[in-house]
Chimera marker file (.cmm) of the C-alpha trace (Angstrom):
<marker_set name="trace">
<marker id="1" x="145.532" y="110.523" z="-10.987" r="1" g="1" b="0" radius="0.5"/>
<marker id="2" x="142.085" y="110.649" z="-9.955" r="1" g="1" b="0" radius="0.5"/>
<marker id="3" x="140.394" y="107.748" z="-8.585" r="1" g="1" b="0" radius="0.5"/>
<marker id="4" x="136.441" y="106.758" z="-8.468" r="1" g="1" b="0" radius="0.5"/>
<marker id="5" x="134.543" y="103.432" z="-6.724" r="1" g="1" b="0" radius="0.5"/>
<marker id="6" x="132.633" y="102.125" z="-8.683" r="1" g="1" b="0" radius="0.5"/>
<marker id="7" x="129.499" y="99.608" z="-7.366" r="1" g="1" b="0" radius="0.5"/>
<marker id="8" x="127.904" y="98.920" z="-10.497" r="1" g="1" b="0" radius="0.5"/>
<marker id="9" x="129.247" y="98.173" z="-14.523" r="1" g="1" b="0" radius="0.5"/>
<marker id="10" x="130.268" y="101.508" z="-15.210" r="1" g="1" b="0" radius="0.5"/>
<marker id="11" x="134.093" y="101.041" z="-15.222" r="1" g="1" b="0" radius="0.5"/>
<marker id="12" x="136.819" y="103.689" z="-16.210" r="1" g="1" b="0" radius="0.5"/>
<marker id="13" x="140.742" y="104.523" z="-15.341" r="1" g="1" b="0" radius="0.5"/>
<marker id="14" x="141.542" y="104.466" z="-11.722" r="1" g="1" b="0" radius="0.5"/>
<marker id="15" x="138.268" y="102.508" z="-11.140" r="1" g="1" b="0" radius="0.5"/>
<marker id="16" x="138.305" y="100.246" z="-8.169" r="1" g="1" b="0" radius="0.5"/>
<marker id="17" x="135.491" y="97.202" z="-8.399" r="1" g="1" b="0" radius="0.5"/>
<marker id="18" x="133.814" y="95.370" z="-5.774" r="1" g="1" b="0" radius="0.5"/>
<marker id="19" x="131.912" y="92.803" z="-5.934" r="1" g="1" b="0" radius="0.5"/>
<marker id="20" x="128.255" y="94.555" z="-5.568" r="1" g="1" b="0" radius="0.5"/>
<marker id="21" x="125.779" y="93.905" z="-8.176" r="1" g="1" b="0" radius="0.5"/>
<marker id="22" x="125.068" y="96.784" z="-10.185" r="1" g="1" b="0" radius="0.5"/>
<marker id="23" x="121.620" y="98.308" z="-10.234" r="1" g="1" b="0" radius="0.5"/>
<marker id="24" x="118.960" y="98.097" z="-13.257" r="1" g="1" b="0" radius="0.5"/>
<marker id="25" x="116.073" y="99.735" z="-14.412" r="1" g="1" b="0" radius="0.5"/>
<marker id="26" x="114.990" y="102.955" z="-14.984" r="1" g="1" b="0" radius="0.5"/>
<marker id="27" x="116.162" y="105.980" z="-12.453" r="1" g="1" b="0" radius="0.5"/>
<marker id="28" x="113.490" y="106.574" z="-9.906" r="1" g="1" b="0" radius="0.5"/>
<marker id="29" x="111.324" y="110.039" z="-10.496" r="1" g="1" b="0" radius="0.5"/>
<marker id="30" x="112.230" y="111.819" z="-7.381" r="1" g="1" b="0" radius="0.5"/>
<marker id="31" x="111.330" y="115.239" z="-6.809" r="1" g="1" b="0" radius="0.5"/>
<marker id="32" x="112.371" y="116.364" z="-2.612" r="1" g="1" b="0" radius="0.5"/>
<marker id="33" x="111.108" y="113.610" z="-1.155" r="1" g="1" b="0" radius="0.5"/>
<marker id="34" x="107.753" y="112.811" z="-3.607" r="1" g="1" b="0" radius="0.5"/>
<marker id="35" x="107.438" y="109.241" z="-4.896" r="1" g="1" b="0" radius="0.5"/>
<marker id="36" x="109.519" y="106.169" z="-4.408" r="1" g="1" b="0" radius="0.5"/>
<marker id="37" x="107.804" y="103.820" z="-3.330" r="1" g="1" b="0" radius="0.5"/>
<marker id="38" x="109.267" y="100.624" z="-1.266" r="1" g="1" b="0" radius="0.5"/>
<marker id="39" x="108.731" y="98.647" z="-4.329" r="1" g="1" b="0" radius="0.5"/>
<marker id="40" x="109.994" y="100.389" z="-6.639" r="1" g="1" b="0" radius="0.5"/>
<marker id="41" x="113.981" y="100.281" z="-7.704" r="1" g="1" b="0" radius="0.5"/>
<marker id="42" x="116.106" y="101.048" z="-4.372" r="1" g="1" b="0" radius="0.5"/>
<marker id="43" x="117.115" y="104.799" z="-4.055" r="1" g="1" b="0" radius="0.5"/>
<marker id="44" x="120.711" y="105.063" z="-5.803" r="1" g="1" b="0" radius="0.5"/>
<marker id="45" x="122.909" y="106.936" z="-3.617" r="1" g="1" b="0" radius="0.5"/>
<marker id="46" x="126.762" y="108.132" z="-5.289" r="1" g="1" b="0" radius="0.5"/>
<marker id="47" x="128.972" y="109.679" z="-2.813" r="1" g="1" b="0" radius="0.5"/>
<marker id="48" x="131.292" y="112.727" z="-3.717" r="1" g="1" b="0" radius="0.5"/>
<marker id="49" x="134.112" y="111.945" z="-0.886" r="1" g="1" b="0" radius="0.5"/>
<marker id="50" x="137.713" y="112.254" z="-0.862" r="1" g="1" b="0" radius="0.5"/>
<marker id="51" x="138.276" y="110.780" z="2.825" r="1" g="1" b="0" radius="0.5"/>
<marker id="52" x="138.755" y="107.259" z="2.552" r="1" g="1" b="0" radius="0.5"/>
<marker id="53" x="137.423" y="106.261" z="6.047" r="1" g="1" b="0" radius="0.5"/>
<marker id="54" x="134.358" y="108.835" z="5.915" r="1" g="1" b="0" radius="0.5"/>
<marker id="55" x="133.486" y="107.285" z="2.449" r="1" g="1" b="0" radius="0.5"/>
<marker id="56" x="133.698" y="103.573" z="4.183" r="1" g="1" b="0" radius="0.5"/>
<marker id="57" x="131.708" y="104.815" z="7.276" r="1" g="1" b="0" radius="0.5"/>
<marker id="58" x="129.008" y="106.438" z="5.051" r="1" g="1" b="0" radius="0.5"/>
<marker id="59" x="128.700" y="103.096" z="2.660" r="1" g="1" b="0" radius="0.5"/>
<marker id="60" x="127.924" y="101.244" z="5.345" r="1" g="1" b="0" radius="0.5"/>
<marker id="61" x="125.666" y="103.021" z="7.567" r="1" g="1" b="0" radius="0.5"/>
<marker id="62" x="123.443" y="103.891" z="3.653" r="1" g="1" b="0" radius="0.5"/>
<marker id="63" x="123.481" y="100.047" z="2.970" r="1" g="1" b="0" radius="0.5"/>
<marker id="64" x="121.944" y="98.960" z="6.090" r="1" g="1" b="0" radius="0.5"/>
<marker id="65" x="119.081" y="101.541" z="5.560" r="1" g="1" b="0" radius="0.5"/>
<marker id="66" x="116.519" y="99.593" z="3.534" r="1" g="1" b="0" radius="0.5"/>
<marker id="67" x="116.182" y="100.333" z="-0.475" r="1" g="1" b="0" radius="0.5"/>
<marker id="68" x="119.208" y="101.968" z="-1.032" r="1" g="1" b="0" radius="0.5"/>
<marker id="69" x="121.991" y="101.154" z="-2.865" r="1" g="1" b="0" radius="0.5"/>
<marker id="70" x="125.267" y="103.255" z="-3.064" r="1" g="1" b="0" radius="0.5"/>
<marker id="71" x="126.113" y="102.659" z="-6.628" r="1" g="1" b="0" radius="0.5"/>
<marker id="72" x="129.558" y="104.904" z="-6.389" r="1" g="1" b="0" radius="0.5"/>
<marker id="73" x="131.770" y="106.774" z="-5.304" r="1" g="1" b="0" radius="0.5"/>
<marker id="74" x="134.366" y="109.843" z="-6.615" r="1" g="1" b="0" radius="0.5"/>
<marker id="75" x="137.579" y="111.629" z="-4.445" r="1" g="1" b="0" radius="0.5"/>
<marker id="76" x="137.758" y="114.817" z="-6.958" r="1" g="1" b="0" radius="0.5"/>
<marker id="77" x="135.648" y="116.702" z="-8.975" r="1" g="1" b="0" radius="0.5"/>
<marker id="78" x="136.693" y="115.663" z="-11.995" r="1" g="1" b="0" radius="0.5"/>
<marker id="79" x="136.096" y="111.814" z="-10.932" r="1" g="1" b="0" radius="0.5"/>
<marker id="80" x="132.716" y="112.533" z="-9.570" r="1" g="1" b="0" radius="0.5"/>
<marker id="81" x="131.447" y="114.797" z="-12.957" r="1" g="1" b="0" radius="0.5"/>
<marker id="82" x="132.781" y="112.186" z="-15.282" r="1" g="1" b="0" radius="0.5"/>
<marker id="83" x="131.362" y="109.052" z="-13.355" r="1" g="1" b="0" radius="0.5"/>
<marker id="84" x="127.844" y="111.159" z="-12.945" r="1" g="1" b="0" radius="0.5"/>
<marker id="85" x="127.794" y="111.921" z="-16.677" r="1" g="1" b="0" radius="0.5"/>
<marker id="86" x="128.225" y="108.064" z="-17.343" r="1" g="1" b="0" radius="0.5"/>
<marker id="87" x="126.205" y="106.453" z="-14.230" r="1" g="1" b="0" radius="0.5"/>
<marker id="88" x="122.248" y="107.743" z="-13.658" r="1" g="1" b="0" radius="0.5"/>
<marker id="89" x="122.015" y="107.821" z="-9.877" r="1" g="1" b="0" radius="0.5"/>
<marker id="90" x="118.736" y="109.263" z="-7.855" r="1" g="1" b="0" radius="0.5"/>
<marker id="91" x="120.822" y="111.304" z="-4.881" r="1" g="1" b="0" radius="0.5"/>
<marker id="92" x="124.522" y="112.633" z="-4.907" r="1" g="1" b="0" radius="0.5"/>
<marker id="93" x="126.211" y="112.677" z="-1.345" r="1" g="1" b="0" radius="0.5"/>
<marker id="94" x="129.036" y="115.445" z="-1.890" r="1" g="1" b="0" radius="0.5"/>
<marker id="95" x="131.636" y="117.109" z="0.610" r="1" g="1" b="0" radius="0.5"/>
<marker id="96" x="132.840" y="120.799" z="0.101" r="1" g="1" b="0" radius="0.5"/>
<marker id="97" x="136.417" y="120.031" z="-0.245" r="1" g="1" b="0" radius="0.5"/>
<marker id="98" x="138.374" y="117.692" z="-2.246" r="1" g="1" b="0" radius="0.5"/>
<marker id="99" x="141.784" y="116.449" z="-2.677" r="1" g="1" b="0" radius="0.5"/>
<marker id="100" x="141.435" y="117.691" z="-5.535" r="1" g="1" b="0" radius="0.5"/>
<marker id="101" x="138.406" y="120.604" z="-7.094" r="1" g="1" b="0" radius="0.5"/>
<marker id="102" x="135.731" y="120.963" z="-4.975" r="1" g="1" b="0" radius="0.5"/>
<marker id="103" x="132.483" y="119.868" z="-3.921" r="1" g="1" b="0" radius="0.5"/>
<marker id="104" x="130.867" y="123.149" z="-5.424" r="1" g="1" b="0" radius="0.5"/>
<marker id="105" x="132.311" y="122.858" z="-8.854" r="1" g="1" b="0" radius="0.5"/>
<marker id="106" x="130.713" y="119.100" z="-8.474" r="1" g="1" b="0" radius="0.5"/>
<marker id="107" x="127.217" y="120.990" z="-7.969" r="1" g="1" b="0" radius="0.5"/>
<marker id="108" x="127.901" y="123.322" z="-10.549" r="1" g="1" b="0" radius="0.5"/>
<marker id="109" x="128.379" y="121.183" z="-13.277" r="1" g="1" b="0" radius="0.5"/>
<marker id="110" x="125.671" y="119.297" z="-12.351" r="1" g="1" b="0" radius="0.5"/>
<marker id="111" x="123.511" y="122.204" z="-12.379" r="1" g="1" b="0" radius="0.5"/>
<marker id="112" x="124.376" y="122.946" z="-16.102" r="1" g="1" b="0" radius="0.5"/>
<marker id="113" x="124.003" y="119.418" z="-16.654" r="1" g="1" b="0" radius="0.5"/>
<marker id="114" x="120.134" y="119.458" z="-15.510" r="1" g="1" b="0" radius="0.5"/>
<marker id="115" x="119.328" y="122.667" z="-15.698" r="1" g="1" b="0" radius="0.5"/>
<marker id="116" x="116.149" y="121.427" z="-18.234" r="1" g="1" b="0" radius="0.5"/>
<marker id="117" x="115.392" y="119.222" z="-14.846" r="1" g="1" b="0" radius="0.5"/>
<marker id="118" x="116.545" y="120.644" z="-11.750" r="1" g="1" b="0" radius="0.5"/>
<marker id="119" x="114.742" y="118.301" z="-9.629" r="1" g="1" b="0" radius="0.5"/>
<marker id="120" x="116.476" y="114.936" z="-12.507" r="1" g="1" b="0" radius="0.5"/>
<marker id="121" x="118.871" y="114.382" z="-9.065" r="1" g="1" b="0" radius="0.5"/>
<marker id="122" x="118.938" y="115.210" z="-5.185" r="1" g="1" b="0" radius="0.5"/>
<marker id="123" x="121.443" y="116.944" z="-4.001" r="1" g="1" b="0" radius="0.5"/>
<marker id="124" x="122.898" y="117.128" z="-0.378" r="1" g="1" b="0" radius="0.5"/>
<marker id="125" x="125.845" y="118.573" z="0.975" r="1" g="1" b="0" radius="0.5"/>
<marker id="126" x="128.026" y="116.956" z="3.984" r="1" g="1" b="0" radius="0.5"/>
<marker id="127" x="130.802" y="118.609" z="5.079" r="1" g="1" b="0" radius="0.5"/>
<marker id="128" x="132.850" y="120.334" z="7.793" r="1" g="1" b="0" radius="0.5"/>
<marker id="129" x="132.470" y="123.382" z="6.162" r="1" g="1" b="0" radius="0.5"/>
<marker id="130" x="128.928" y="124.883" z="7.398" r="1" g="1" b="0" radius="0.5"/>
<marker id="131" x="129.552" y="128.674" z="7.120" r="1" g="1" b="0" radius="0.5"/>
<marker id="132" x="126.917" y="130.189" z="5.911" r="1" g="1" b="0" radius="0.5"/>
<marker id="133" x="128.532" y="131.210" z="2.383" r="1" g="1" b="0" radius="0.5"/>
<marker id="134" x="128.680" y="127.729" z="1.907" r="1" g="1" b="0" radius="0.5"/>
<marker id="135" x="125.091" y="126.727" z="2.667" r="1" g="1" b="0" radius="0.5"/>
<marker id="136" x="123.950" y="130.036" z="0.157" r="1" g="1" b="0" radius="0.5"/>
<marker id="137" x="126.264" y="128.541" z="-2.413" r="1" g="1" b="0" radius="0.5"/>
<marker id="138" x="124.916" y="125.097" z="-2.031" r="1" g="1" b="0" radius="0.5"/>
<marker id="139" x="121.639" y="126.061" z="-2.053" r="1" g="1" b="0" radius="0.5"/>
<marker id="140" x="122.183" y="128.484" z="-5.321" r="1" g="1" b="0" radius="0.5"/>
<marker id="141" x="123.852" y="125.674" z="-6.880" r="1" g="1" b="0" radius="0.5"/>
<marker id="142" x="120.729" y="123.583" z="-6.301" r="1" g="1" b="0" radius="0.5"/>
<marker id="143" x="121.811" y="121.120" z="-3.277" r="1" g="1" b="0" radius="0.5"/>
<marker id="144" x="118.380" y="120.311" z="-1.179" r="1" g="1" b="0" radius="0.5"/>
<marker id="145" x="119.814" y="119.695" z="2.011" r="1" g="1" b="0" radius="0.5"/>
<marker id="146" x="122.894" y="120.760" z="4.218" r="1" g="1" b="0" radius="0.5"/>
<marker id="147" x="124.414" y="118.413" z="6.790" r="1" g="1" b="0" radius="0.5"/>
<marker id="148" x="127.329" y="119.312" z="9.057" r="1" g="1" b="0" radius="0.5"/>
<marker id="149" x="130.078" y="116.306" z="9.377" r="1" g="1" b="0" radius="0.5"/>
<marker id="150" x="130.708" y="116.979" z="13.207" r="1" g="1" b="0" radius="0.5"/>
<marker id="151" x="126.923" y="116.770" z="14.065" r="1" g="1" b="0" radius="0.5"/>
<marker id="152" x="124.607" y="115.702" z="11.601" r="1" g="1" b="0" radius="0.5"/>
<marker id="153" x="124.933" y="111.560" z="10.621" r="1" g="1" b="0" radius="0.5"/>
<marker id="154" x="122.073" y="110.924" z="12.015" r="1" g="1" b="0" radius="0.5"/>
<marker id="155" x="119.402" y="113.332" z="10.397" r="1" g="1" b="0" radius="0.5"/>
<marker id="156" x="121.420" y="112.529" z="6.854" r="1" g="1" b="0" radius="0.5"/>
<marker id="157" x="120.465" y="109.381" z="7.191" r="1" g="1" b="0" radius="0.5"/>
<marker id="158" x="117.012" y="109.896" z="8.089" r="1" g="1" b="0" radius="0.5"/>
<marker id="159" x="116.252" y="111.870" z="5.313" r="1" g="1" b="0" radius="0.5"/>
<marker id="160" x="118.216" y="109.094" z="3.176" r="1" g="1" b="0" radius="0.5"/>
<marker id="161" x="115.281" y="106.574" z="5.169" r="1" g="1" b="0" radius="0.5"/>
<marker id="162" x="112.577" y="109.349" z="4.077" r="1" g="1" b="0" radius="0.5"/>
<marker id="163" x="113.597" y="109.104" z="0.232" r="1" g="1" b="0" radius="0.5"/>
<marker id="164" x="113.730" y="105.335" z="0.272" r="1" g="1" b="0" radius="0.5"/>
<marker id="165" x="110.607" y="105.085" z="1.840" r="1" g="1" b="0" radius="0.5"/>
<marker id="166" x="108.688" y="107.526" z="-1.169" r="1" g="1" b="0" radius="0.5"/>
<link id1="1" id2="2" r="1" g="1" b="0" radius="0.2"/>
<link id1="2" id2="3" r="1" g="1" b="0" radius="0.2"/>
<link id1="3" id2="4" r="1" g="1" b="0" radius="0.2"/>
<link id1="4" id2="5" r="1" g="1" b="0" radius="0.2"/>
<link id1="5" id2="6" r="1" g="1" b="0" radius="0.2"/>
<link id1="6" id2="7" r="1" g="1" b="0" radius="0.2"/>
<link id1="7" id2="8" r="1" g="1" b="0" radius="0.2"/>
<link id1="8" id2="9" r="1" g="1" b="0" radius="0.2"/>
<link id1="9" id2="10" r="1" g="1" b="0" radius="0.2"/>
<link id1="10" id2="11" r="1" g="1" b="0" radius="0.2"/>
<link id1="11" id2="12" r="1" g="1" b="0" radius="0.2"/>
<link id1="12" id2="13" r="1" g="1" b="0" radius="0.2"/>
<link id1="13" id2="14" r="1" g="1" b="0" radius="0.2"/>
<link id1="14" id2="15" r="1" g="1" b="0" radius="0.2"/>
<link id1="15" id2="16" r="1" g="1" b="0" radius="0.2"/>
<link id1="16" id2="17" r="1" g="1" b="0" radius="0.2"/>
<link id1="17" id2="18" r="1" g="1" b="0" radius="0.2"/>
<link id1="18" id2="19" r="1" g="1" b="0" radius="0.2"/>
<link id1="19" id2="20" r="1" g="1" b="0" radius="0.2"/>
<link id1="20" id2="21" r="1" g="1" b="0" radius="0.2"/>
<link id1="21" id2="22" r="1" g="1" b="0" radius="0.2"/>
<link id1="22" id2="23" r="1" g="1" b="0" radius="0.2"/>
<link id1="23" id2="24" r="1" g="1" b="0" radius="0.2"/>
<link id1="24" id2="25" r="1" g="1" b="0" radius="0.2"/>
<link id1="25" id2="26" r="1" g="1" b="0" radius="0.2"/>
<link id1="26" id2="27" r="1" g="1" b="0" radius="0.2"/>
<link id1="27" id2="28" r="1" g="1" b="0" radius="0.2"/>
<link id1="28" id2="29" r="1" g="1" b="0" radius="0.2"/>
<link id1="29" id2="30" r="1" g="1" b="0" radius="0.2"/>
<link id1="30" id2="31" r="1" g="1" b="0" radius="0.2"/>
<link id1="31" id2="32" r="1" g="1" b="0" radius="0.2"/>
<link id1="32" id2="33" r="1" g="1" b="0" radius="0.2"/>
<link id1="33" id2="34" r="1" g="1" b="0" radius="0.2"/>
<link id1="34" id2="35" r="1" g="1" b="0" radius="0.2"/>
<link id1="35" id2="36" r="1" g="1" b="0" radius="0.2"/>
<link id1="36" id2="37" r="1" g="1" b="0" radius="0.2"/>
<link id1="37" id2="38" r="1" g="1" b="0" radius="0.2"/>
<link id1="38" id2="39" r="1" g="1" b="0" radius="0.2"/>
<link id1="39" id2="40" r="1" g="1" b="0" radius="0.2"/>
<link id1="40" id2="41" r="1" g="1" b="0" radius="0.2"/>
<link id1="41" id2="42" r="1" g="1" b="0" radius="0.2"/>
<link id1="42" id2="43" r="1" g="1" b="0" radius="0.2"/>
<link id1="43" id2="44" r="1" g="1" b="0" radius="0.2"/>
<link id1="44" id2="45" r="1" g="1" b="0" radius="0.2"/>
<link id1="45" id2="46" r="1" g="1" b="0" radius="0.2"/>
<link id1="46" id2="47" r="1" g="1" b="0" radius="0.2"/>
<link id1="47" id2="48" r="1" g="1" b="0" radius="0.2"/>
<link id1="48" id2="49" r="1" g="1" b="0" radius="0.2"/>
<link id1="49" id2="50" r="1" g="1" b="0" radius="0.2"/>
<link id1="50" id2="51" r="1" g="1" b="0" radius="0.2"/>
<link id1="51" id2="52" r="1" g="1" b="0" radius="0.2"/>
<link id1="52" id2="53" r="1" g="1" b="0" radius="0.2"/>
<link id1="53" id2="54" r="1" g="1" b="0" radius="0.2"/>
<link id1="54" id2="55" r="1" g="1" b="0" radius="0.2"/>
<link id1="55" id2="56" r="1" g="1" b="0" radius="0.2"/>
<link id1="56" id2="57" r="1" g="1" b="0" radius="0.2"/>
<link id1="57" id2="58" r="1" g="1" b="0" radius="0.2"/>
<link id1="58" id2="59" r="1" g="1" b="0" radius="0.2"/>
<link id1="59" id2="60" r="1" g="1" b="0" radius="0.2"/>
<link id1="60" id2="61" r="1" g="1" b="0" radius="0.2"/>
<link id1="61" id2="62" r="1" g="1" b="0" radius="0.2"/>
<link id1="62" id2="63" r="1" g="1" b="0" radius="0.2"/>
<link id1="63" id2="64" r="1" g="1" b="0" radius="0.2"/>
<link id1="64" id2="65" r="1" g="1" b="0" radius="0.2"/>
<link id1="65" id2="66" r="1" g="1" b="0" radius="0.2"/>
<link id1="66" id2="67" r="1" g="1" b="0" radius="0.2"/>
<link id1="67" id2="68" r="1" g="1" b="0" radius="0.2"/>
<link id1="68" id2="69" r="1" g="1" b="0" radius="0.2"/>
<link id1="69" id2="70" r="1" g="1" b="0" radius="0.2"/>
<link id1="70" id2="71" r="1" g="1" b="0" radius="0.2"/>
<link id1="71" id2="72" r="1" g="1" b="0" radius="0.2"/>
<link id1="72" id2="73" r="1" g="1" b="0" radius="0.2"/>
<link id1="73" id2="74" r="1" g="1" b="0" radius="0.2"/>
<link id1="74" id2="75" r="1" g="1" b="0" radius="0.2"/>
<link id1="75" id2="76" r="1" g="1" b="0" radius="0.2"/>
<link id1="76" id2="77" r="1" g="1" b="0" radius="0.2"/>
<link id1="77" id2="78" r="1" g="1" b="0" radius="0.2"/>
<link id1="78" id2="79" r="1" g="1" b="0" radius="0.2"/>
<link id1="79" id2="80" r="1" g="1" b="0" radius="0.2"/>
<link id1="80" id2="81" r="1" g="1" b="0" radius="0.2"/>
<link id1="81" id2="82" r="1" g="1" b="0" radius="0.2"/>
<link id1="82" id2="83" r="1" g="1" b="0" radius="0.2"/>
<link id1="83" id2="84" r="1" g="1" b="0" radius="0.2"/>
<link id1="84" id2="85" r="1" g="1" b="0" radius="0.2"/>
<link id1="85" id2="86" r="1" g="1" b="0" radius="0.2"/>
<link id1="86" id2="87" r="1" g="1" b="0" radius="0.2"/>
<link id1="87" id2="88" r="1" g="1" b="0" radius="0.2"/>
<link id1="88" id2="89" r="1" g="1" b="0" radius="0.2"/>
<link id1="89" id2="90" r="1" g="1" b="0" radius="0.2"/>
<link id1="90" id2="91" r="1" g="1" b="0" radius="0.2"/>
<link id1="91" id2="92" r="1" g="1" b="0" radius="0.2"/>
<link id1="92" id2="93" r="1" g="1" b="0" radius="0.2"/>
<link id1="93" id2="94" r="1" g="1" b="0" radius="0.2"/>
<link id1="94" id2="95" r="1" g="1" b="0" radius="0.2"/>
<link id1="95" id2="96" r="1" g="1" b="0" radius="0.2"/>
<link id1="96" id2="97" r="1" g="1" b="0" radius="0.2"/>
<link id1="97" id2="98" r="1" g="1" b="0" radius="0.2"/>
<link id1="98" id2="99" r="1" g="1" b="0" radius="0.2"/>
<link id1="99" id2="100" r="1" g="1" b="0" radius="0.2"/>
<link id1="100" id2="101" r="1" g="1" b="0" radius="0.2"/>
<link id1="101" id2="102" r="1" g="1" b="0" radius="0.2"/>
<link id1="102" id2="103" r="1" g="1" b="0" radius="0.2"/>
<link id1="103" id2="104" r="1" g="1" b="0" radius="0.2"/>
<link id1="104" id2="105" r="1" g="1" b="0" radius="0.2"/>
<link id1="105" id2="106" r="1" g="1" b="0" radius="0.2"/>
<link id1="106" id2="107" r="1" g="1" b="0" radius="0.2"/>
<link id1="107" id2="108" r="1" g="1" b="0" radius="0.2"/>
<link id1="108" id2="109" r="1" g="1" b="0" radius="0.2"/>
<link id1="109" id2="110" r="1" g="1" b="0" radius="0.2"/>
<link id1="110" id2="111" r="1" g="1" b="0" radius="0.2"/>
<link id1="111" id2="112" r="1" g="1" b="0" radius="0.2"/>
<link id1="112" id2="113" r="1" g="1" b="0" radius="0.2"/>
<link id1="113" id2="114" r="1" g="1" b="0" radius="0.2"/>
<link id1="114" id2="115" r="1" g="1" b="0" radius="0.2"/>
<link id1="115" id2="116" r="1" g="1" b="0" radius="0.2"/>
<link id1="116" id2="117" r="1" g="1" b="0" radius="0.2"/>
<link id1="117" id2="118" r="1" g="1" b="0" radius="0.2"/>
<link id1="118" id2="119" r="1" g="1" b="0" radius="0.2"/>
<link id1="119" id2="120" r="1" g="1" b="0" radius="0.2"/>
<link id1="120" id2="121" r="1" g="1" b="0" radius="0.2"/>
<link id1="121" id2="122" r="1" g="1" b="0" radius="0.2"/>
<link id1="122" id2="123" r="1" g="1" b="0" radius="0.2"/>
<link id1="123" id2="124" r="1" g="1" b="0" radius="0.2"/>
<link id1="124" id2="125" r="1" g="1" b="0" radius="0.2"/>
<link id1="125" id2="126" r="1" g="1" b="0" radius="0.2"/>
<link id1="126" id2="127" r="1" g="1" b="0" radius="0.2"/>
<link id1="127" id2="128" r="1" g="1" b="0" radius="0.2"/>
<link id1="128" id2="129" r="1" g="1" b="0" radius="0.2"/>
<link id1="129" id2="130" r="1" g="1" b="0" radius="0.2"/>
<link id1="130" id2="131" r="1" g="1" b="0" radius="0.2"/>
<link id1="131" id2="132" r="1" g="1" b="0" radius="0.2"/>
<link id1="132" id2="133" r="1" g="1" b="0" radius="0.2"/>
<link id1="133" id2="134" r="1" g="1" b="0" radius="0.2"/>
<link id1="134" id2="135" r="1" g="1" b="0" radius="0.2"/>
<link id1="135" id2="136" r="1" g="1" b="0" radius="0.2"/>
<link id1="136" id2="137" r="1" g="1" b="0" radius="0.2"/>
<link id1="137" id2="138" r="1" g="1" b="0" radius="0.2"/>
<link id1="138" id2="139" r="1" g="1" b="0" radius="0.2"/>
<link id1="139" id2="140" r="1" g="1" b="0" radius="0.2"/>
<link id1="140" id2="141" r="1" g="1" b="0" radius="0.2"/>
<link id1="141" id2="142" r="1" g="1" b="0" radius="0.2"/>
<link id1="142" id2="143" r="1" g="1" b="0" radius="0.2"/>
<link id1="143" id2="144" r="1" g="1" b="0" radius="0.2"/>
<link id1="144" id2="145" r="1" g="1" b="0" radius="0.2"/>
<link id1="145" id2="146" r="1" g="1" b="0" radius="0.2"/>
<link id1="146" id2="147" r="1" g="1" b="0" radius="0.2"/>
<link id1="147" id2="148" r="1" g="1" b="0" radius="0.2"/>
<link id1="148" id2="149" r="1" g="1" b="0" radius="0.2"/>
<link id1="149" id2="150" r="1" g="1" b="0" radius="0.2"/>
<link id1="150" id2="151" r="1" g="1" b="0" radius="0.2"/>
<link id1="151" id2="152" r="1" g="1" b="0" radius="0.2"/>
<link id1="152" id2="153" r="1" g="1" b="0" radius="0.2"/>
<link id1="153" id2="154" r="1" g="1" b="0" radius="0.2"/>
<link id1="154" id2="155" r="1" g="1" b="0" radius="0.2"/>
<link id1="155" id2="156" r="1" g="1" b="0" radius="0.2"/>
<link id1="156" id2="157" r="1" g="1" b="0" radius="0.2"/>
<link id1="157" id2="158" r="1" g="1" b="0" radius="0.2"/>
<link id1="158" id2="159" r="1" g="1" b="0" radius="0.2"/>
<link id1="159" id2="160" r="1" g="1" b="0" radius="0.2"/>
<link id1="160" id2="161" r="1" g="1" b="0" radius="0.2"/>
<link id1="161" id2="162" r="1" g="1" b="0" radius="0.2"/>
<link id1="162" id2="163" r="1" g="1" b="0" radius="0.2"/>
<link id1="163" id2="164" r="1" g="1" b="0" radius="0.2"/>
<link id1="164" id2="165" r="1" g="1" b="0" radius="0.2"/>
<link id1="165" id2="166" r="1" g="1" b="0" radius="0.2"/>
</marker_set>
């Protein structure tokens, strides 16, 4: 069984709630890093993450940075395409592999998904896996930005600060 977290009302099998508000209004028109604006509806983040602590760690570090809100979370592909089908979020946090699919086929369906609007959801990759068949995968498969687990917390979450601030 596949499991997802979800933050907001969306609510489905294997669904764990918290007690987070969800997050209304309409999705915020982000293209890169063009326009949301601090008063505008925080930047909703939904992470693609099948280690329980990294998924914790990331949560926590996103909601301290200011206008965001991480509205979800998915531990396989299948999770994560069925709870982005159902739950309009502004940037997708996913990691190459998964318990169980991977974080590719998460891009890839996403891709088909918005192909009329590429630019409809950010994209960034955070993984372990940084070999550059990855990265030309990721970036074919429309993911904006590359992070490497081992190294790279801090500039993901600056550029998380630099969409929040648009």
């Amino acid at each position: 069984m596949t499991s997802a977290l979800y933050l907001g009302r969306f609510e489905d099998e294997g669904a764990i709630r918290t007690g987070r508000r969800p997050v209304t209004g309409a999705p915020a028109n982000i293209s890169g890093i063009d326009s949301l604006s601090a008063a505008a509806t925080p930047l909703r983040i939904f992470l693609v993450e099948d280690s329980t602590t990294v998924r914790d760690l990331l949560t926590e570090y996103l909601q301290d940075v200011p206008h965001v809100s991480v509205i979800g979370a998915a531990e396989s592909e299948a999770s994560a395409v069925n709870c982005l089908l159902h739950l309009p979020c502004d940037v997708v946090i996913v990691d190459i592999k998964l318990r169980e699919g991977s974080g590719m086929g998460v891009l890839r369906a996403l891709q088909e998904r918005h192909s009329a609007e590429p630019d409809a959801m950010i994209r960034i990759i955070f993984s372990n896996y940084t070999e550059q068949e990855y990265r030309k995968l990721a970036e074919e498969l429309g993911a904006l930005r590359f992070f490497d687990k081992s190294s790279d917390l801090i500039l993901l979450l600056g550029y998380i600060r630099q969409l929040a601030k648009r």
